[in-house]
Phi, psi and omega in degrees: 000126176220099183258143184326170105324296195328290199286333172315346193258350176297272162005267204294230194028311176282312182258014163269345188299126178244144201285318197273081179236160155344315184268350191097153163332305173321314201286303189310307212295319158326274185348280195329305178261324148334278194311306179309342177271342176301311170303281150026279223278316182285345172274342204277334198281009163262006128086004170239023213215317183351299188301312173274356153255349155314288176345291163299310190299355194261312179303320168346290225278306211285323184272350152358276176317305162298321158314299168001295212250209189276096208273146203245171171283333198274036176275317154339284168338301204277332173284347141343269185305318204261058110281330177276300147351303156331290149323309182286321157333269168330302178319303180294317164310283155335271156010295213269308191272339213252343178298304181305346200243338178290297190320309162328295179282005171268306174326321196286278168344306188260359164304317186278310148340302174303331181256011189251000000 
């Protein structure tokens, strides 16, 4: 599989971020959405990922919004489920990209056969 560094360091970034920190709740949620948008910027031009990166952006959205109010445990809860969501997100994303690259190279490949 040959996903950028860039993006693999997104990725382990993200999926370290712990809710329960020095800085607070508040804080995971910052994290959070900083790196994904960062993630963001470097998946969308590959055009095979578009549904799963709408996802993160909707978790964007949704802890945006949880900044507002007040934080609670059940800001924990929520920030739980879309971090395991996520991870799954990620997998597909992994996936996705290593199926394209996979493909790429039997085109090359067999691009090359053909000229030999």
């Amino acid at each position: 599989m040959r996903i950028t560094k860039k993006v693999n360091r997104y990725f382990n970034m993200i999926e370290n971020i712990k809710y329960d920190n020095e800085h607070g709740g508040d804080y995971a949620y910052i994290q959070y959405m900083a790196y994904s948008r960062e993630l963001i910027k470097l998946l969308r031009n590959t055009g095979k990922v578009e549904r799963q990166l709408e996802l993160i952006e909707a978790t964007n959205w949704l802890f945006n919004e949880c900044l507002t109010t007040r934080f609670s445990h059940t800001n924990k809860i929520v920030f739980d489920d879309k971090m395991r969501q996520t991870k799954e997100i990620f997998n597909l994303i992994k996936f996705k990209l290593n199926k394209t690259e996979t493909n790429s190279l039997y085109e090359r490949t067999s691009t090359h056969i053909q000229a030999a």
